[in-house]
PQR file with spaces between the fields and no chain letter, atoms N, CA, C, O and H, PARSE charges and radii, in Angstrom:
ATOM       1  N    UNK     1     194.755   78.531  118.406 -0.4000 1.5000
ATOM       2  CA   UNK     1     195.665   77.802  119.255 -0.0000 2.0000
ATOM       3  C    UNK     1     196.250   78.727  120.322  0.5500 1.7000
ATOM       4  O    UNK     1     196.858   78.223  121.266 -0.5500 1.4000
ATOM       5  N    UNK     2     196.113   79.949  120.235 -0.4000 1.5000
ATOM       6  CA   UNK     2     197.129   80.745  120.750 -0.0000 2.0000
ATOM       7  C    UNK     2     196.036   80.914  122.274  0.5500 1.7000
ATOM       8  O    UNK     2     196.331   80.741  123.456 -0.5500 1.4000
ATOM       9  H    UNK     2     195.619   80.359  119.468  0.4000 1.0000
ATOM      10  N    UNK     3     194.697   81.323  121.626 -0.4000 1.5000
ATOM      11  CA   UNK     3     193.745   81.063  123.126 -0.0000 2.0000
ATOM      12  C    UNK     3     193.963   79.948  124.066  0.5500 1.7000
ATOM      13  O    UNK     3     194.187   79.984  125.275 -0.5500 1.4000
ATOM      14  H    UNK     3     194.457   81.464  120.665  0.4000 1.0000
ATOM      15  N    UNK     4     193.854   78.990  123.291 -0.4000 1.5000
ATOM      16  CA   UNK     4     193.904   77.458  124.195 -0.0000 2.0000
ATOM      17  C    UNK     4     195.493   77.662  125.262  0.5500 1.7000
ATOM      18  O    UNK     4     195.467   77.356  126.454 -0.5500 1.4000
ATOM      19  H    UNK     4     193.672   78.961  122.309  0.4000 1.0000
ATOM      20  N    UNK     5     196.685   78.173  124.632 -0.4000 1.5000
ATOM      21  CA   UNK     5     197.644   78.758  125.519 -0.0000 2.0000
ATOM      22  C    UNK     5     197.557   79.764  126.573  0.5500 1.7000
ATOM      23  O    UNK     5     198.150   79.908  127.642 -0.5500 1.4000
ATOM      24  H    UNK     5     196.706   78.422  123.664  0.4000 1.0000
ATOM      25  N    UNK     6     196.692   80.385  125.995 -0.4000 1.5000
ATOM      26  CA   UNK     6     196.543   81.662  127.148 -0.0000 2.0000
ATOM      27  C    UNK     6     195.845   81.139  128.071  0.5500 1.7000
ATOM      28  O    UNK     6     196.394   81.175  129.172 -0.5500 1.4000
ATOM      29  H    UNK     6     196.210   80.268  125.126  0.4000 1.0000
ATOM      30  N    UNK     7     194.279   80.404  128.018 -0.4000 1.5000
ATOM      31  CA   UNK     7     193.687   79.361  128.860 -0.0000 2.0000
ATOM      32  C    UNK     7     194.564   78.406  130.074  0.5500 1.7000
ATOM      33  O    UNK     7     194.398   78.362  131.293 -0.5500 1.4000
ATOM      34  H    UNK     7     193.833   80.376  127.123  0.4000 1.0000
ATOM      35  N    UNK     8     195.698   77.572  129.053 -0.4000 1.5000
ATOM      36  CA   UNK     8     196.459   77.063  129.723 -0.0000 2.0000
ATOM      37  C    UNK     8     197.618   78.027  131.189  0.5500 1.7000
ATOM      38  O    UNK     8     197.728   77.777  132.390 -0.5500 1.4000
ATOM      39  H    UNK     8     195.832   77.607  128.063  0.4000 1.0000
ATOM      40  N    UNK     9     198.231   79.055  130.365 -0.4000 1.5000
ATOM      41  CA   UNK     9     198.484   79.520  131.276 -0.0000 2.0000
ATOM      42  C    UNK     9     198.158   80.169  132.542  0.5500 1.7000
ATOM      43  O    UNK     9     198.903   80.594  133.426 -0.5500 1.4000
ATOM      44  H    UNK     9     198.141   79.258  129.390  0.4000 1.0000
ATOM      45  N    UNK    10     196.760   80.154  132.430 -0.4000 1.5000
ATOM      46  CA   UNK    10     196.102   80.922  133.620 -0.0000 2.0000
ATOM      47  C    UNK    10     195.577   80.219  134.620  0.5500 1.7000
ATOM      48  O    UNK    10     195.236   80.691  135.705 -0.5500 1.4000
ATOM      49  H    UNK    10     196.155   79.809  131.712  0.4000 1.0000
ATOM      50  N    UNK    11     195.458   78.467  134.104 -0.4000 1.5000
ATOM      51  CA   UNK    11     194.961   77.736  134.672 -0.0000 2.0000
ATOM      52  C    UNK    11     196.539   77.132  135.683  0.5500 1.7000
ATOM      53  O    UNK    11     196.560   76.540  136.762 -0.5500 1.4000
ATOM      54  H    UNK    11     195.735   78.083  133.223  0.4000 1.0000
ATOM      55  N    UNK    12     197.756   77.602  134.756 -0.4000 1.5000
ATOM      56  CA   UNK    12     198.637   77.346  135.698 -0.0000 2.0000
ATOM      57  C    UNK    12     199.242   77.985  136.203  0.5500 1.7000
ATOM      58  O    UNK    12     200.313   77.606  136.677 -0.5500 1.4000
ATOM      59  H    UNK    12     197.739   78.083  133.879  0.4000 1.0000
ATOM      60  N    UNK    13     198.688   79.535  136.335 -0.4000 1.5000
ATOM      61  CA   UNK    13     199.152   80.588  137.304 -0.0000 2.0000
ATOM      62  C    UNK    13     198.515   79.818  138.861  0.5500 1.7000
ATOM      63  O    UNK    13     199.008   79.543  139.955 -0.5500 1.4000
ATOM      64  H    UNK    13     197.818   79.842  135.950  0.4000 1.0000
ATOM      65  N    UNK    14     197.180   79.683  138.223 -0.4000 1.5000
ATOM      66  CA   UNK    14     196.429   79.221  139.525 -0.0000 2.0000
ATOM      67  C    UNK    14     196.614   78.255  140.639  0.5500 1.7000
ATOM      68  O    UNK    14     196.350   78.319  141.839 -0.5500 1.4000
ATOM      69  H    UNK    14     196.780   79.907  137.334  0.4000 1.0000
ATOM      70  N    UNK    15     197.197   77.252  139.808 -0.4000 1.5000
ATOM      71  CA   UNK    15     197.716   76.234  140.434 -0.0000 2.0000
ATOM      72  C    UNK    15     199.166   76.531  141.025  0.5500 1.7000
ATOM      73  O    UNK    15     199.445   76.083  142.137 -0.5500 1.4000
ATOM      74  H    UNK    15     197.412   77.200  138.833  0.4000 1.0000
ATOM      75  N    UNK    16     199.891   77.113  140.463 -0.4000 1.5000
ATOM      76  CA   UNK    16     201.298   77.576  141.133 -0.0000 2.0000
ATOM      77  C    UNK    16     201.072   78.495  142.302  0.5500 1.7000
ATOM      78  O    UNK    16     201.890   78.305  143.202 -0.5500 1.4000
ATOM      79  H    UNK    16     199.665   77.477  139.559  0.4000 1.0000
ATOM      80  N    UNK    17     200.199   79.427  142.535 -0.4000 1.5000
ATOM      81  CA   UNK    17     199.863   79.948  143.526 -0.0000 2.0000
ATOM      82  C    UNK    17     199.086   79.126  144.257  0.5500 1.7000
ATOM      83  O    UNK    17     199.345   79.285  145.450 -0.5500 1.4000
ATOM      84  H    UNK    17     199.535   79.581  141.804  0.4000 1.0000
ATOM      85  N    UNK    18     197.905   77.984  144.000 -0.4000 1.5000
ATOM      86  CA   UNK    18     197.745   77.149  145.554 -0.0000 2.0000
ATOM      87  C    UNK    18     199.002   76.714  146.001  0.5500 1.7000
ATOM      88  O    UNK    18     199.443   76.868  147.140 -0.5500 1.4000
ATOM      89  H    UNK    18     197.695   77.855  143.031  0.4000 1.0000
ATOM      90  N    UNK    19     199.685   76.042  144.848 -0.4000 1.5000
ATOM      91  CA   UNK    19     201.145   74.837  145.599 -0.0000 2.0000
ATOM      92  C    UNK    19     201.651   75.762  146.023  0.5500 1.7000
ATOM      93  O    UNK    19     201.674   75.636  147.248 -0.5500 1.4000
ATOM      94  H    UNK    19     199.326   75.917  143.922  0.4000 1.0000
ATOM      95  N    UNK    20     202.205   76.890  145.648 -0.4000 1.5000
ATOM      96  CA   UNK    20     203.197   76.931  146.114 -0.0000 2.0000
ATOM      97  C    UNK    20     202.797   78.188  147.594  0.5500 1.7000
ATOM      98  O    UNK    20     203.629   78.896  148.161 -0.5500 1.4000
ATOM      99  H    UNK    20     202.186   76.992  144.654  0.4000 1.0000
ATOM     100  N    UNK    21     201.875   78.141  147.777 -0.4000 1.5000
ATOM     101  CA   UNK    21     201.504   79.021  148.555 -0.0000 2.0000
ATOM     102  C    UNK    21     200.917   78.373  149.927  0.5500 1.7000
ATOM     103  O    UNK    21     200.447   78.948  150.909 -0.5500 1.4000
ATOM     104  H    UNK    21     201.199   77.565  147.317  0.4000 1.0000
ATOM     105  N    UNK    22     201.135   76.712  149.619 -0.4000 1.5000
ATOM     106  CA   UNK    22     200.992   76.113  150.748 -0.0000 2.0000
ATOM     107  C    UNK    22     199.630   75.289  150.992  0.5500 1.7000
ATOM     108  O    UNK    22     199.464   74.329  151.745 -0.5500 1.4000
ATOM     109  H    UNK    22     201.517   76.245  148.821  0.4000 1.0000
ATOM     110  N    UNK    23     198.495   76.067  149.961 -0.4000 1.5000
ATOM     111  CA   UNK    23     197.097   76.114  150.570 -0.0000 2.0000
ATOM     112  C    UNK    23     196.902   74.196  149.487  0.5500 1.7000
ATOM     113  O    UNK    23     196.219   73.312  150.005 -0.5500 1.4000
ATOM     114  H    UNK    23     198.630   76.846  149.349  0.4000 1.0000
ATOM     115  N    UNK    24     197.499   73.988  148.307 -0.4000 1.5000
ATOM     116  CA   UNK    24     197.355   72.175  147.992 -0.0000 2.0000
ATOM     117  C    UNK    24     198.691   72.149  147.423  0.5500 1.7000
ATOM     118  O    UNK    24     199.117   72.864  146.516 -0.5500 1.4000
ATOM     119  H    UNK    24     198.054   74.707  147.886  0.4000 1.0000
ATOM     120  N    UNK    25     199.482   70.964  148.260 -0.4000 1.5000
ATOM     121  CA   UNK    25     200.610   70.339  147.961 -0.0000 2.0000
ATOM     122  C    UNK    25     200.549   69.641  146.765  0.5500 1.7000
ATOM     123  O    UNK    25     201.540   69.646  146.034 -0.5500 1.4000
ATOM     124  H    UNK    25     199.136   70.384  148.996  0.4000 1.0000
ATOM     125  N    UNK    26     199.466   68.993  146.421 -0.4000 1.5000
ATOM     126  CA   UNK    26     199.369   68.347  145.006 -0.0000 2.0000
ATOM     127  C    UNK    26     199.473   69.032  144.029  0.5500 1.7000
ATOM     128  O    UNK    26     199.938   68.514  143.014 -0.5500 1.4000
ATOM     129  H    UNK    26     198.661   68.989  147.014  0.4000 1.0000
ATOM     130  N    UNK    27     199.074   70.417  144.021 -0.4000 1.5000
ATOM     131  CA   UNK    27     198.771   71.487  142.945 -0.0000 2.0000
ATOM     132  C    UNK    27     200.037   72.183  142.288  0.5500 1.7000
ATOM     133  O    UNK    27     200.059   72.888  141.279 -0.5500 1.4000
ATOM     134  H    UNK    27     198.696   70.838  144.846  0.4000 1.0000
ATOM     135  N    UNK    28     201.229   71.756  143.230 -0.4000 1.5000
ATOM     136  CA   UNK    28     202.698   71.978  142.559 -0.0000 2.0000
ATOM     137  C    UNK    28     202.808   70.874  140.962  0.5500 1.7000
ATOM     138  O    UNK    28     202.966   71.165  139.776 -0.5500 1.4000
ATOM     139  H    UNK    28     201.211   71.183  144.050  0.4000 1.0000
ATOM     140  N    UNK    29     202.701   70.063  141.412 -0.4000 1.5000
ATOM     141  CA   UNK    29     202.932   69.197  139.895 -0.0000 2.0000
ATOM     142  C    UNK    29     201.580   69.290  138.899  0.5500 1.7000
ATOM     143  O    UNK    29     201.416   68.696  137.833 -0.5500 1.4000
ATOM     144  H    UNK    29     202.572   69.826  142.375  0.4000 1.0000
ATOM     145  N    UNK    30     201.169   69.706  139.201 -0.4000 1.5000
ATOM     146  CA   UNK    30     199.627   70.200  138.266 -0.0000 2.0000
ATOM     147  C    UNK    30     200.169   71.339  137.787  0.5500 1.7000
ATOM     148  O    UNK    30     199.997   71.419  136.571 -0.5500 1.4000
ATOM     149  H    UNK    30     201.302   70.188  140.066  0.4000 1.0000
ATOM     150  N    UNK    31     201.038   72.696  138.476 -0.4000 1.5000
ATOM     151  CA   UNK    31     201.558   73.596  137.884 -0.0000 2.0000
ATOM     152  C    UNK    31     202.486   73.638  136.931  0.5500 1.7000
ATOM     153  O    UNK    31     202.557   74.382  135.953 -0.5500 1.4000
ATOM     154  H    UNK    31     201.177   72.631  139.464  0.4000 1.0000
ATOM     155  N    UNK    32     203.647   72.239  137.513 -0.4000 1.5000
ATOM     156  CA   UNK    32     204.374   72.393  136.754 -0.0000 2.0000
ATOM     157  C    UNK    32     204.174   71.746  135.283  0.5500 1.7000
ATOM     158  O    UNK    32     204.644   72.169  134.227 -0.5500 1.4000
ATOM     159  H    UNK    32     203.590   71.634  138.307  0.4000 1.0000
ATOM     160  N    UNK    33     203.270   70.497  135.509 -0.4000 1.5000
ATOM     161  CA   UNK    33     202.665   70.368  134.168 -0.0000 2.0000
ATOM     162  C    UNK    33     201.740   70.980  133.004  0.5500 1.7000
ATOM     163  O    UNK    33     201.660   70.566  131.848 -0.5500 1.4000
ATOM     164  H    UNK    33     202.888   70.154  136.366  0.4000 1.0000
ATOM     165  N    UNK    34     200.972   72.205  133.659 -0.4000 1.5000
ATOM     166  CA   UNK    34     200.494   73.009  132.695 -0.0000 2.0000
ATOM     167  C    UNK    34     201.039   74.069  132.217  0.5500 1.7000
ATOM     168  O    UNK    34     200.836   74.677  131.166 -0.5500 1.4000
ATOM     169  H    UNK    34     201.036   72.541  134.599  0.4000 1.0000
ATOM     170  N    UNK    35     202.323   74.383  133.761 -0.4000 1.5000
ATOM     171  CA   UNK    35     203.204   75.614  132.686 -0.0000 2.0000
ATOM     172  C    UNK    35     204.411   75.687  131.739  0.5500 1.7000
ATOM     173  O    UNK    35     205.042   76.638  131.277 -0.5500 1.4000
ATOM     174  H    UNK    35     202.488   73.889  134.615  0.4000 1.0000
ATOM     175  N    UNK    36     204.564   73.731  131.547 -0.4000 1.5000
ATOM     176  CA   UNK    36     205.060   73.141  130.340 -0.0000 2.0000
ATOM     177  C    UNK    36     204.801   73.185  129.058  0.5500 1.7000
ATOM     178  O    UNK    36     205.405   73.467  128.023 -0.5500 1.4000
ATOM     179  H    UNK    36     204.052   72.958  131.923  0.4000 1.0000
ATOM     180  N    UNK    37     202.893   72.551  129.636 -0.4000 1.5000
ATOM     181  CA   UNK    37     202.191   72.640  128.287 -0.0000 2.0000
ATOM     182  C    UNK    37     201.391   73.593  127.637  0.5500 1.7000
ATOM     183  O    UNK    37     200.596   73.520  126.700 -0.5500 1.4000
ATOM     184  H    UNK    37     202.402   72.322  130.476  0.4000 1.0000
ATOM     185  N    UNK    38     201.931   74.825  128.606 -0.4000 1.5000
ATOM     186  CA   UNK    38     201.431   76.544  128.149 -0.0000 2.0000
ATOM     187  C    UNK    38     202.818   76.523  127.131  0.5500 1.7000
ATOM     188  O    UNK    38     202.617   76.449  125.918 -0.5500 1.4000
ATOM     189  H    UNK    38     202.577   74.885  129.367  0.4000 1.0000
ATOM     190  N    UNK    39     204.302   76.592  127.672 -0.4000 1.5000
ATOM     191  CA   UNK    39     205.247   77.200  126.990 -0.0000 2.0000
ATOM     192  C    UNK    39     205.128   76.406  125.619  0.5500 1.7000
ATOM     193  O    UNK    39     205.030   77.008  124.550 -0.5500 1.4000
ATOM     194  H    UNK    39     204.465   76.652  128.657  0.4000 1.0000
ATOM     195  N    UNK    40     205.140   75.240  125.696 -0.4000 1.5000
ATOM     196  CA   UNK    40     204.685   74.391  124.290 -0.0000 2.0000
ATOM     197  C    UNK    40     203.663   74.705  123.223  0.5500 1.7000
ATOM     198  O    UNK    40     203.803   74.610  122.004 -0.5500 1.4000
ATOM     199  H    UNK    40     205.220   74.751  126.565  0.4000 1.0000
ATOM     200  N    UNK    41     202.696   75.066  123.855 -0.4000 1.5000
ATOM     201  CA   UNK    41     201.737   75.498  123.045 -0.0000 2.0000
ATOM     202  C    UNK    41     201.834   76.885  122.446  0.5500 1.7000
ATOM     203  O    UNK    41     201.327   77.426  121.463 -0.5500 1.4000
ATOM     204  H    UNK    41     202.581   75.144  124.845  0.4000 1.0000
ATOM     205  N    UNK    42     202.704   77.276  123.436 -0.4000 1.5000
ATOM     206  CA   UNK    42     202.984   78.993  122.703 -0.0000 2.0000
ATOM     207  C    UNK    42     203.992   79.153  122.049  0.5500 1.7000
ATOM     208  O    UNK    42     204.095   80.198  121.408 -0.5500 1.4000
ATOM     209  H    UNK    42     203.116   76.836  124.234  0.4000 1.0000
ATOM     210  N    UNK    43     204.975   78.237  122.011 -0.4000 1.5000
ATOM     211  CA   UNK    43     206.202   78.436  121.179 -0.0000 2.0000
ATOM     212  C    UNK    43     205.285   77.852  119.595  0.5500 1.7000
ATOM     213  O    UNK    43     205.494   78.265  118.455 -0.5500 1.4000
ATOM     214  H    UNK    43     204.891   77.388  122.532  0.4000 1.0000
ATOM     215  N    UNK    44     204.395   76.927  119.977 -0.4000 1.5000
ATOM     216  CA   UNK    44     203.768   76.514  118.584 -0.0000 2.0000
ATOM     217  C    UNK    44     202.708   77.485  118.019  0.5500 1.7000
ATOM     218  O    UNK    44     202.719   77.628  116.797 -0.5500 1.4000
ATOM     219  H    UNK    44     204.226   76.592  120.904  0.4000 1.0000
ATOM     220  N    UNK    45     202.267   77.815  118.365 -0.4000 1.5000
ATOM     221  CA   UNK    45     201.429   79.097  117.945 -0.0000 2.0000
ATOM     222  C    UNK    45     201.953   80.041  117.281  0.5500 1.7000
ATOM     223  O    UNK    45     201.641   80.420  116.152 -0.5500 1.4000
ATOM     224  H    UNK    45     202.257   77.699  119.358  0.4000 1.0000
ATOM     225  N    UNK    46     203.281   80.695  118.415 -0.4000 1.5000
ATOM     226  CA   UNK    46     204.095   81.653  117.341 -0.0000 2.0000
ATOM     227  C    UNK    46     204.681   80.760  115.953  0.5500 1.7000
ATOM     228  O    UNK    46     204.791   81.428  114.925 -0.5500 1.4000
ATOM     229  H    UNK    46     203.535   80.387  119.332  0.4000 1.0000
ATOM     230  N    UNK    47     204.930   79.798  115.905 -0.4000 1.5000
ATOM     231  CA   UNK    47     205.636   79.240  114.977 -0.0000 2.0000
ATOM     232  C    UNK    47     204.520   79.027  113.735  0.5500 1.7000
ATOM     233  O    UNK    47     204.740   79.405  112.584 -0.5500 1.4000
ATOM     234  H    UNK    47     204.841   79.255  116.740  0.4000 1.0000
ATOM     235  N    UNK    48     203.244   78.336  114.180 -0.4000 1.5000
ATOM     236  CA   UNK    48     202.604   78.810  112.854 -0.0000 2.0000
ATOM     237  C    UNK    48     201.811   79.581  112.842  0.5500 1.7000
ATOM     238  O    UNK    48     200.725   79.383  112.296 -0.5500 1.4000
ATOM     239  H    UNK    48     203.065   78.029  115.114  0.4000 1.0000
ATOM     240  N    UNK    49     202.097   80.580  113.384 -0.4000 1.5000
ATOM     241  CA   UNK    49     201.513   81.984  113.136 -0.0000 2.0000
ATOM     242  C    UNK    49     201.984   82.502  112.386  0.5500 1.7000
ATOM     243  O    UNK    49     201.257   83.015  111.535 -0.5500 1.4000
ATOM     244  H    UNK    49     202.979   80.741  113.827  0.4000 1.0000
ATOM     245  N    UNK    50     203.414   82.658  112.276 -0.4000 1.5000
ATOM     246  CA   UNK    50     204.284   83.058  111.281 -0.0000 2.0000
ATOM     247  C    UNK    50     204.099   83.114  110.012  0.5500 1.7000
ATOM     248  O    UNK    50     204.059   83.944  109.104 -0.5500 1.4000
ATOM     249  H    UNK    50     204.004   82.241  112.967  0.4000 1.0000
ATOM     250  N    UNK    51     203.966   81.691  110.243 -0.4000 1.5000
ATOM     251  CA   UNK    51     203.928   80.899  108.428 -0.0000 2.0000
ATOM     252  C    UNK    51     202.324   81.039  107.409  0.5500 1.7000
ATOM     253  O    UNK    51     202.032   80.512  106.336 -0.5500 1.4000
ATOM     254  H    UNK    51     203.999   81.018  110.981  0.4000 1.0000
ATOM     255  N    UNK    52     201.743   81.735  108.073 -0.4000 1.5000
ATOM     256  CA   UNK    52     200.757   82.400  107.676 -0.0000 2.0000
ATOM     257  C    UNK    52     200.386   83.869  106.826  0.5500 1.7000
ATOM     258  O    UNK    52     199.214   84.187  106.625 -0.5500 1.4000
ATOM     259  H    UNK    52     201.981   82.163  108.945  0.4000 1.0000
């Protein structure tokens, strides 16, 4: 699970740098939705990582 986060986050580095860099206006809410569902996925990862 913890890959599928790291995946996620890189896919929304990417996108935060088109939006917000001007080059796709759409790509702001694409950022901000994957670097939601990066922090989500990584707070869950550590959590049952733990418990392991």
């Amino acid at each position: 699970m913890l890959h599928y986060s790291v995946i996620f986050f890189i896919i929304a580095l990417i996108a935060a740098a088109l939006g917000f860099g001007g080059i796709a206006g759409s790509a702001v809410g694409i950022a901000k939705i994957l670097f939601f569902a990066f922090l989500i996925l990584a707070v869950l990862s550590f959590l049952f990582g733990r418990r392991r």
